[in-house]
C-alpha positions in Angstrom: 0.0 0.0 0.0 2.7 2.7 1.0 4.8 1.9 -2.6 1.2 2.1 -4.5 -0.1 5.4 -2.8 3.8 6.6 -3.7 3.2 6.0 -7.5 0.0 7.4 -7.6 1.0 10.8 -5.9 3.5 11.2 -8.5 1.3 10.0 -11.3 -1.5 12.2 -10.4 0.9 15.1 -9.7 2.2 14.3 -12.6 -1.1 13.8 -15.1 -2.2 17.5 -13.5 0.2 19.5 -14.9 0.9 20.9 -18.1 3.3 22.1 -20.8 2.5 25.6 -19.8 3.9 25.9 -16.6 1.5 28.4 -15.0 -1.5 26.0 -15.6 0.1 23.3 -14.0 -1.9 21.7 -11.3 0.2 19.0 -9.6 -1.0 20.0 -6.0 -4.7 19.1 -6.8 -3.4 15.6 -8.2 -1.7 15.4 -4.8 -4.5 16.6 -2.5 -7.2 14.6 -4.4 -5.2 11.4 -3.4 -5.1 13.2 0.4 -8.6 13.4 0.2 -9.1 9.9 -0.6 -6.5 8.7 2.3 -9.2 10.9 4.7 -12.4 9.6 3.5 -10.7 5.6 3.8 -9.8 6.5 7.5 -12.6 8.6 8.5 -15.2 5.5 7.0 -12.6 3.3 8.6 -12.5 4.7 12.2 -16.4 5.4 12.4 -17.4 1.7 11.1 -14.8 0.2 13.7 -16.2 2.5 16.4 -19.9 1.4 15.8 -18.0 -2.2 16.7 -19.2 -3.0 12.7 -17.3 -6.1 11.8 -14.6 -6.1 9.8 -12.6 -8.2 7.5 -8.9 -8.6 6.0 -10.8 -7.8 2.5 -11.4 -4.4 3.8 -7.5 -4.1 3.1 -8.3 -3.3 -0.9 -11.1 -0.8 0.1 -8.6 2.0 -0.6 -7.6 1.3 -3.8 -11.4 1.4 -5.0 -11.9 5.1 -3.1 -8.5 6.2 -4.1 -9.7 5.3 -8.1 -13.2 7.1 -7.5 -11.7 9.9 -6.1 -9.1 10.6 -9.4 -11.7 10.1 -11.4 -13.9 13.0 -10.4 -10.7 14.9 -9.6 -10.1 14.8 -13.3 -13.5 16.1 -14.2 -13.6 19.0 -12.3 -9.8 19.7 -13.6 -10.6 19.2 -17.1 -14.1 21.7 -16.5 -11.8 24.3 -14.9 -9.4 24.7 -18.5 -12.5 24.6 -20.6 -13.8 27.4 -19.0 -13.4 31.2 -20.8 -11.0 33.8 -19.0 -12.9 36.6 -17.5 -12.1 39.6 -15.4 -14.6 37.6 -12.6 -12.4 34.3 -11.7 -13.9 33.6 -8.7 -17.3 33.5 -11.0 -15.4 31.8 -13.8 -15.0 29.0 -11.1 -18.4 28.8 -10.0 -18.9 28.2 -14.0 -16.1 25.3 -14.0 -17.7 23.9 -10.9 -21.7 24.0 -11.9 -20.4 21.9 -15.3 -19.1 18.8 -13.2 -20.9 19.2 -9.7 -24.3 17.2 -11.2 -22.0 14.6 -13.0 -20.2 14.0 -9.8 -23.1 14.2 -7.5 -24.5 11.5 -9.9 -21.6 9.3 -9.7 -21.0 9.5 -6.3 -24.2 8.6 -5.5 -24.6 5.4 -7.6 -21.7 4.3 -6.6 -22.6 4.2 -3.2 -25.6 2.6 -3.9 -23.9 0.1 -5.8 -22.1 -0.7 -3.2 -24.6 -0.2 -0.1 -26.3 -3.3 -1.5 -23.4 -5.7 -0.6 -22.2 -7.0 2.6 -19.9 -6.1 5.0 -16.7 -5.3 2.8 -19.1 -2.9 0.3 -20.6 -1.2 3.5 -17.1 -0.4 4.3 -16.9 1.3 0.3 -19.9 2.8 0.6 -19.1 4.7 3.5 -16.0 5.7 2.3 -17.5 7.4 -0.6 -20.0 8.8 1.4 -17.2 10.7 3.2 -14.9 11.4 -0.1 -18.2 13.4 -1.3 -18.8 15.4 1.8 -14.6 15.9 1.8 -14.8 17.0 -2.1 -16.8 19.8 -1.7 -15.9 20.8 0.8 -12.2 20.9 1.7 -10.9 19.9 -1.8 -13.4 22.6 -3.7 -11.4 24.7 -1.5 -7.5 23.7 -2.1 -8.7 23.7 -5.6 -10.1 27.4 -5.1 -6.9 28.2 -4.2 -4.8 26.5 -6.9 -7.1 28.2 -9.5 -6.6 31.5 -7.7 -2.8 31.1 -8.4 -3.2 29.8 -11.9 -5.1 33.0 -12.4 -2.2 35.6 -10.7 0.5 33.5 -12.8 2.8 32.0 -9.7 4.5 29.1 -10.5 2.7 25.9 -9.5 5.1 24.6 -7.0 7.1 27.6 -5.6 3.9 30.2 -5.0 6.1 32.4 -4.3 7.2 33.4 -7.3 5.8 34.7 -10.6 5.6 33.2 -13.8 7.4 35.0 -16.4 5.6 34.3 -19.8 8.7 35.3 -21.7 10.4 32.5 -20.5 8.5 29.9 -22.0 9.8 28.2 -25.5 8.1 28.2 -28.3 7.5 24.5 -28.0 5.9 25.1 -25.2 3.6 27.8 -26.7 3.5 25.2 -29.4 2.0 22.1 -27.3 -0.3 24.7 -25.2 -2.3 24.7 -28.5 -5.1 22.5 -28.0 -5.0 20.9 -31.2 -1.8 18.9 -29.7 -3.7 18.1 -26.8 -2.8 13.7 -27.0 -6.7 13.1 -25.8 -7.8 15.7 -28.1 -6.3 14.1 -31.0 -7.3 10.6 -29.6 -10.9 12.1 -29.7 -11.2 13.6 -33.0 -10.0 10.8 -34.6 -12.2 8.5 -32.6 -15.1 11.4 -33.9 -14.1 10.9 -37.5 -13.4 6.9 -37.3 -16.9 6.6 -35.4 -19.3 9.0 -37.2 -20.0 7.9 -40.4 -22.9 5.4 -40.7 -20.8 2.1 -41.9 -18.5 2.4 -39.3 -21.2 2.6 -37.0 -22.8 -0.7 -38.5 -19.4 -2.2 -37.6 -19.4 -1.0 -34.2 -22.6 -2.5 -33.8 -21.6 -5.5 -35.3 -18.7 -5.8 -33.2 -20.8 -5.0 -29.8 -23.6 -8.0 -30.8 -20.1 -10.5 -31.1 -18.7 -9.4 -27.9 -21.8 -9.5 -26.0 -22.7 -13.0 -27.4 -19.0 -14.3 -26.4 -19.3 -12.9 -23.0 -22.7 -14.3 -22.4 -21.2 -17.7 -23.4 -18.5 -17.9 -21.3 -20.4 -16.5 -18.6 -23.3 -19.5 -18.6 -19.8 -21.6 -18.3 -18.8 -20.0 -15.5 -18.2 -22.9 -13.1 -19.5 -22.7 -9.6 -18.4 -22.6 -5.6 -15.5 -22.2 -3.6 -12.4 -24.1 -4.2 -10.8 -24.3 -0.2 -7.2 -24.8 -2.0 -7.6 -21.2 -3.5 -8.4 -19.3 0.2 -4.4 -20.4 1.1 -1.6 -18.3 -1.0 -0.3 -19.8 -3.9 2.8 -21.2 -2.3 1.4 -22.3 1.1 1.7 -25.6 2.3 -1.8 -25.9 2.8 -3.2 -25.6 -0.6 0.0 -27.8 -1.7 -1.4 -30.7 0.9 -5.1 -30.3 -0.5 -3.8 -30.7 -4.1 -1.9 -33.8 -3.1 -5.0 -35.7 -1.6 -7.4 -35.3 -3.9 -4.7 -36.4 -6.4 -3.1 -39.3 -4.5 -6.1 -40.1 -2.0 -9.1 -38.9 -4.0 -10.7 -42.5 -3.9 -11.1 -42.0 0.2 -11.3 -39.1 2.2 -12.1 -37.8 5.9 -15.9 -38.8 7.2 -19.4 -38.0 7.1 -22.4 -38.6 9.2 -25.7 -38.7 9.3 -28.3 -38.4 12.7 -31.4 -39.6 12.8 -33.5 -38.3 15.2 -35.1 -41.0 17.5 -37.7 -39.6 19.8 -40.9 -40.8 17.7 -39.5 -44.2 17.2 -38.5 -47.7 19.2 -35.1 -49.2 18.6 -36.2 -51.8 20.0 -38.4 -53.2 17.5 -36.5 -55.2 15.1 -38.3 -53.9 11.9 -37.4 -50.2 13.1 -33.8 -51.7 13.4 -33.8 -53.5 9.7 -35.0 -49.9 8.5 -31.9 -48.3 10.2 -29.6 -50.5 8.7 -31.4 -50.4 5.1 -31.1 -46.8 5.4 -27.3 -47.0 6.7 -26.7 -48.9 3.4 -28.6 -47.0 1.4 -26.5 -43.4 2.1 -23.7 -45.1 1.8 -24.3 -46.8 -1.5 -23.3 -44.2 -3.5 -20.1 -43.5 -5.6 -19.8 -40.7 -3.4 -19.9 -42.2 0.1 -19.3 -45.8 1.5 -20.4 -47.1 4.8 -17.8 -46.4 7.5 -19.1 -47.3 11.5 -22.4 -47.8 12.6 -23.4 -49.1 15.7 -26.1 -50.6 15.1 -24.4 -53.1 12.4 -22.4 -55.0 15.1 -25.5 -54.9 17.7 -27.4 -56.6 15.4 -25.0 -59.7 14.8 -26.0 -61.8 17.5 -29.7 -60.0 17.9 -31.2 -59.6 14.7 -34.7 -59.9 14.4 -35.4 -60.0 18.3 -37.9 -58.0 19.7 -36.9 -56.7 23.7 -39.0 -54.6 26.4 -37.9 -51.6 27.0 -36.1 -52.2 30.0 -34.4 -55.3 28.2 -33.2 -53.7 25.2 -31.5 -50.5 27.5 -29.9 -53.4 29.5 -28.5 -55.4 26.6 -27.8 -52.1 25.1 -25.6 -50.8 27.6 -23.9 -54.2 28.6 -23.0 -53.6 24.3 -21.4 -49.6 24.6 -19.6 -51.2 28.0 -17.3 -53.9 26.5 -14.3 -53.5 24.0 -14.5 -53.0 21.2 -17.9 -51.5 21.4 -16.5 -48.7 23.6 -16.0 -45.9 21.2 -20.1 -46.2 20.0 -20.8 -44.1 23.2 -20.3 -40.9 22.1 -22.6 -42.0 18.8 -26.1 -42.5 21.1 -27.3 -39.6 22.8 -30.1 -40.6 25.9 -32.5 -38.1 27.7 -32.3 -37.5 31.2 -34.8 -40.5 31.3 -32.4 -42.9 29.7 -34.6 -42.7 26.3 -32.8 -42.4 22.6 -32.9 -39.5 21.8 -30.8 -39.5 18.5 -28.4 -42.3 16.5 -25.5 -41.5 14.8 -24.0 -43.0 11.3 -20.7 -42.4 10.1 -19.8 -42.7 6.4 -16.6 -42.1 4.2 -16.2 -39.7 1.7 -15.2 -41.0 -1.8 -14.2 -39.1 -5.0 -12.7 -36.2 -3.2 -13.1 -32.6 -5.6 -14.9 -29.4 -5.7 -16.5 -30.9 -8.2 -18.3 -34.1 -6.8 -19.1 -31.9 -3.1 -22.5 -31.4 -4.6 -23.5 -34.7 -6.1 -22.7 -35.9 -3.2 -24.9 -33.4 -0.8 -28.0 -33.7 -3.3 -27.0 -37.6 -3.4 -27.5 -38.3 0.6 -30.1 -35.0 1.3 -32.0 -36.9 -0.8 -32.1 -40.5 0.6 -32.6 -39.0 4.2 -35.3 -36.8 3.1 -37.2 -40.1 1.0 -36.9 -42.3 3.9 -39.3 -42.8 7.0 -37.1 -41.3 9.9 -36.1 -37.6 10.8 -32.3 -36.2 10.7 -30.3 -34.8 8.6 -26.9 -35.5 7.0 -23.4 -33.5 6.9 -20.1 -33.2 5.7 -18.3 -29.6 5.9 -18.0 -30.0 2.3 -21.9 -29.3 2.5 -20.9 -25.7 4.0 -19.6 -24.6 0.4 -22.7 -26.6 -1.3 -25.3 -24.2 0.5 -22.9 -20.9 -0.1 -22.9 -22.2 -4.0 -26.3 -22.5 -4.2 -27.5 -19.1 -2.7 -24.2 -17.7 -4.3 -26.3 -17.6 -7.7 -29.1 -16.1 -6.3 -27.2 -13.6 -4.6 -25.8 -12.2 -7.3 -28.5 -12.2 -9.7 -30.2 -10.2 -6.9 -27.8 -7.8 -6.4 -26.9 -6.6 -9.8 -30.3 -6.7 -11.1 -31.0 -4.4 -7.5 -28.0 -2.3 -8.2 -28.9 -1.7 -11.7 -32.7 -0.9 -11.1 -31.1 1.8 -8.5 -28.7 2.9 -10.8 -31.4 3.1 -13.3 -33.8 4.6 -11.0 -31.1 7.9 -9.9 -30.2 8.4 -13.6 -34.1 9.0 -14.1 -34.1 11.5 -11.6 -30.6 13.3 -12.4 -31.1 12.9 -16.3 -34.8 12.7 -16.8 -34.4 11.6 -20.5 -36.1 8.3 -21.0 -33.8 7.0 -23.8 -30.6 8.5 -22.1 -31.5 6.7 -18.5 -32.1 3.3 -20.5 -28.7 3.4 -22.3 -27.0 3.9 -18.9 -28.8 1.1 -17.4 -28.1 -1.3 -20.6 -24.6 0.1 -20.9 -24.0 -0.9 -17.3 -25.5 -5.0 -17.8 -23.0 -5.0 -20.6 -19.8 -3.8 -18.5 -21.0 -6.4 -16.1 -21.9 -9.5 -18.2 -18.8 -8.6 -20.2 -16.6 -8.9 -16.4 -18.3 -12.3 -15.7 -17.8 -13.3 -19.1 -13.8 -12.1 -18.7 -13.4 -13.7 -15.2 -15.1 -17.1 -16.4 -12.6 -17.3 -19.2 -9.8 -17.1 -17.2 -11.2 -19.4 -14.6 -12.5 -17.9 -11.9 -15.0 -19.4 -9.9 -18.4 -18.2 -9.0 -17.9 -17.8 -5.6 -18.5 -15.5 -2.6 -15.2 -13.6 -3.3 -15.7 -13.4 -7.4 -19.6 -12.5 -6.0 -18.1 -9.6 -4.3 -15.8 -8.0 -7.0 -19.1 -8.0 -9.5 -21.2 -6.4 -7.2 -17.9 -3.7 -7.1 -18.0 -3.8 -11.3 -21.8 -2.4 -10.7 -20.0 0.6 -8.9 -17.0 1.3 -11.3 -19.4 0.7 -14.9 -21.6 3.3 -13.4 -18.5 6.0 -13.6 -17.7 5.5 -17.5 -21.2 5.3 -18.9 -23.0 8.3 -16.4 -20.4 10.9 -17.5 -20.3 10.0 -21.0 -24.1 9.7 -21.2 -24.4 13.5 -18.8 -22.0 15.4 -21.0 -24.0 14.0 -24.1 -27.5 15.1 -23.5 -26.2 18.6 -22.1 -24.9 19.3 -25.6 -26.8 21.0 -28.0 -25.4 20.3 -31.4 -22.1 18.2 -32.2 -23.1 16.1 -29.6 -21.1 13.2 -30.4 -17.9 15.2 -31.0 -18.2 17.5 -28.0 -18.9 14.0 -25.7 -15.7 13.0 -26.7 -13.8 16.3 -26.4 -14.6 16.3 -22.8 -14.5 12.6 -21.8 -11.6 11.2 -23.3 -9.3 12.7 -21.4 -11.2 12.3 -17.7 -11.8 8.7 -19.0 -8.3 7.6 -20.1 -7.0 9.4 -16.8 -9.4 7.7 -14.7 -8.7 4.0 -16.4 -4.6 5.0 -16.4 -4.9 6.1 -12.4 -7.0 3.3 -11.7 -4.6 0.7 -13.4 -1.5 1.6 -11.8 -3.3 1.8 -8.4 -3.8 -2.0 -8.5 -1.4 -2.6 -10.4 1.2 -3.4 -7.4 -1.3 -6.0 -5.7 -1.0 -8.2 -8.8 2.6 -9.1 -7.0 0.2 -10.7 -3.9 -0.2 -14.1 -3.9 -3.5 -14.6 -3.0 -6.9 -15.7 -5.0 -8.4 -13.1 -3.2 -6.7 -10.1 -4.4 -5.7 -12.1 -7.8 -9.6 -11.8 -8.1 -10.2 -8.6 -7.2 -7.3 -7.0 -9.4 -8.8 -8.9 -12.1 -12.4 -7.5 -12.0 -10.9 -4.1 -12.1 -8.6 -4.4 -14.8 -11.4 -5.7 -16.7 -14.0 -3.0 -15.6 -11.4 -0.4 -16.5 -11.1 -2.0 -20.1 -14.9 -2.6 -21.0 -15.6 1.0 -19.5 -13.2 2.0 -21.9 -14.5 0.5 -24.6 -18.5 1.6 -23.6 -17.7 5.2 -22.2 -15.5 6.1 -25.8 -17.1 3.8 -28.4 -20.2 1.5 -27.5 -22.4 4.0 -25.5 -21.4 7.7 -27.9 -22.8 5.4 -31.2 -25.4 4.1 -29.4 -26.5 7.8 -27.6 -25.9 9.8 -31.0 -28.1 6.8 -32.9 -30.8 6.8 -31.0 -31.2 9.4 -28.6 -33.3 12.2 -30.5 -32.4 16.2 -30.4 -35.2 16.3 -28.8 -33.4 14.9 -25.0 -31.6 17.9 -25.0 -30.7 18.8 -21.2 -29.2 21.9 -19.1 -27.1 21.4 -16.7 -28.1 24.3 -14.7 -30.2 27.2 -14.7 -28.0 30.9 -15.5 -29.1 33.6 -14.2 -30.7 36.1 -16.7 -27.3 38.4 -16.1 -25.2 35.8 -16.7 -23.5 35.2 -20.4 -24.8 32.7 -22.9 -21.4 30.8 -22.5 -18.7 30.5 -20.0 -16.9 27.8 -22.0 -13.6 28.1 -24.4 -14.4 26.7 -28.0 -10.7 25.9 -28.7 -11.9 23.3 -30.8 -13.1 24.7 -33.5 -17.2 23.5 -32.7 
């Protein structure tokens, strides 16, 4: 963490500043990652305090809010230069800051939403964003207040001290200040000219229907539950011994049991004892199980078929448990304070060791106990990750088709554009079957931990696709070529920051945080692809003039437009 909060200080610092060295910003990069670091401890401290559980996965909740936090950093940054120099620069900042502060409200608050609907590890998230909000507009609006206020006097970004002498810069400096050698601007306008003609559309389309189709198929392949070998790091001795057995000793494992509750029935009775045993035989006549120890099988030797009192059959059963070798069946019977059965105990062993067989086996001997005539239950602690797998599904369906319909439901509200809000929501299912897709082909397991870092995709899709889609219907005319203009650079920023923050953690060994650095670097790609290509065809081909949106209301002083058109539009 300390060598990955290093690099991104310096990158941020670095991504802020500019070829003119008066509009160089490198102390927002840096306090936008402080204001990160704050919101992670402040959510941190006060979740801890409210004695809210907490677990080692919490660890990567920083790299998440540090990503978030860059992002809108960017945005507001990238408003700021776009806006018109004017004798009123503390209005010209008001301008800068009423462009982004719906796009960032919007964001912020999906996000936590998003997030909100997970568990214990996205509470932590959600919190933390909660706080990076109230931080951003309030104590970094006002660093950034101040940096602005010294790009506008002409000190020198670092050493505030000192002015700025224009005359000192070179002409290749003057020469890259021109916008038209902006690198995102030119990565825009050609994306505008490769993008807007209607055949290359078609192919875009064409291109987005193959995609989603190969995600969708990988994704129904994706296999399911928790492999216990991948929860120890790769090198441990743990996951090495688990390996071994099921290679060398996969034909016999450790034991199972079943119990058989026997309060409503009489041992004694020697049909009641044939159904026992038939039953014994029966859960352990699978491929899956064999019959291990059973009390009841070497009672029955010399007794079979006899029929006792009650008082008998306690005294021959006893004078049984008291001799060797019976001894160790004690602990197998458990009597009521009246000297009753109460419940019987059968002990199987586990054959076919593997993931893959822990649930034939569950639905195997569930089954036989539920079909027969007595009352128990069966279980192995393989049956543990059986029940987790099977509301694993369930659980996720639930929670990104919940996180959508709440993403769907703020974008309505924030961008009341039917066709707009819809794109969003289907832009956001694509980013997300397109990460289950990714993380099935490179065989990752449905699991709790995989189930964790796709309800965190719902919260980092929602970033790309809300800004492209907001600075798309708050156009008037050009609207394609405009939303790219602005975006491309907050978006390739955000991906680039967000990439090198986890980038370090793909040294851990762990399945874990191998998971979760997976996810992003696939949510970072696919939002890529949707914020720049995918969703700008699909808002300029089918979202009518019409959807036009303001993003605030002027005052009737206040000039038609705040905004620099160094583009030429």
């Amino acid at each position: 963490m300390p060598w990955t909060s290093l690099v991104l200080v310096v990158f941020c610092m670095f991504a802020c500043s500019s070829f003119q060295v008066v509009k160089s910003q490198p102390f927002i990069g840096f306090f936008a990652m402080f204001n990160a670091t704050m919101a992670t401890i402040a959510s941190t401290s006060l979740l801890i305090y409210l004695q809210y559980p907490f677990l080692p996965l919490v660890f990567i909740m920083p790299f998440l809010v540090v990503s978030i936090g860059t992002d809108n950093m960017f945005l507001m940054l990238k408003s700021w230069r776009m806006t018109k120099k004017s004798s009123n620069e503390e209005q010209r900042y008001i301008y800068a800051l009423t462009e982004s502060a719906a796009s960032l409200f919007l964001t912020s608050l999906t996000d936590g939403l998003s997030f909100a609907i997970g568990r214990v590890f996205c509470t932590y998230c959600a919190m933390a964003i909660l706080f990076m909000f109230i931080f951003q507009v309030t104590f970094f609006n006002a660093v950034m207040s101040l940096c602005c206020r010294r790009e506008v006097s002409g000190r020198h970004p670092v050493f505030c001290c000192y002015d700025t002498a224009p005359s000192n810069e070179t002409k290749i400096m003057k020469q890259h200040s021109d916008p038209s050698f902006d690198f995102a601007s030119i990565v825009a306008k050609y994306l505008f000219k490769i993008l807007n003609p209607w055949p290359s559309r078609i192919g875009v389309f064409c291109i987005f229907i193959v995609y989603l189709f190969t995600a969708i198929h990988y994704a129904i392949g994706l296999p399911l539950g928790l492999d216990l070998k991948l929860l120890a790091p790769d090198d441990s001795y743990v996951s090495k011994e688990l390996e071994a057995q099921e290679r060398l000793f996969a034909d016999y494992g450790g034991f199972c049991f079943a119990l058989v509750r026997a309060e409503n029935i009489s041992i004694r009775d020697p049909i009641v004892r044939r159904d026992l045993m038939r039953l014994y035989h029966d859960l352990g006549g699978s491929e899956y199980s064999s019959p291990a120890e059973f009390w009841l099988q070497p009672f029955e030797k010399s007794r079979r078929g006899k029929k006792y009192s009650e008082s008998e059959f306690s005294d021959e059963l006893h004078t049984f448990l008291a001799k060797e070798p019976h001894l160790k069946f004690r602990n197998d019977i458990r009597f009521t304070m009246t000297g009753k059965i109460e419940a019987i105990k059968m002990m199987f062993r586990v054959r076919r060791l593997g993931k893959d067989n822990d649930a034939p086996r569950a639905e195997y001997m569930r089954r036989i106990m539920e079909t027969s005539e007595f009352s128990g239950f069966v279980y192995d602690t393989s049956f543990l990750l059986v029940d987790q797998q099977m509301t694993t599904v369930y659980n996720v369906i639930i929670d990104v088709v919940s996180a959508i319909l709440t993403m769907l439901s703020i974008c309505v509200l924030m961008v009341p554009r039917p066709v707009s809000a819809m794109c969003i929501a289907f832009a956001i299912l694509s980013v997300n079957i397109g990460v289950i897709g990714a993380l099935a082909a490179t065989n990752t397991r449905l699991d709790i931990i995989s189930m964790i870092t796709i309800v965190m995709s719902v919260g980092f899709s929602v970033d790309y696709v809300t800004h492209t889609t907001f600075h798309f219907v708050i156009q008037r005319d050009n609207r394609l070529e405009k939303c790219l203009l602005v975006m491309t650079e907050p978006i390739l920023q955000s991906a680039l920051s967000t990439a090198i923050g986890v980038s370090l953690l793909s040294f851990v060994h762990s399945y874990i945080v191998r998971t979760f650095v997976n996810t992003v670097f696939f949510v970072v790609g696919l939002g890529i692809l949707h914020g720049l290509i995918f969703l700008p065809v699909l808002l300029d081909t089918i979202v009518p003039d019409s959807e036009y949106m303001v993003a605030y209301e002027p005052h009737q002083d206040e000039e038609e437009s705040h905004y620099e058109d160094p583009y030429g539009l």
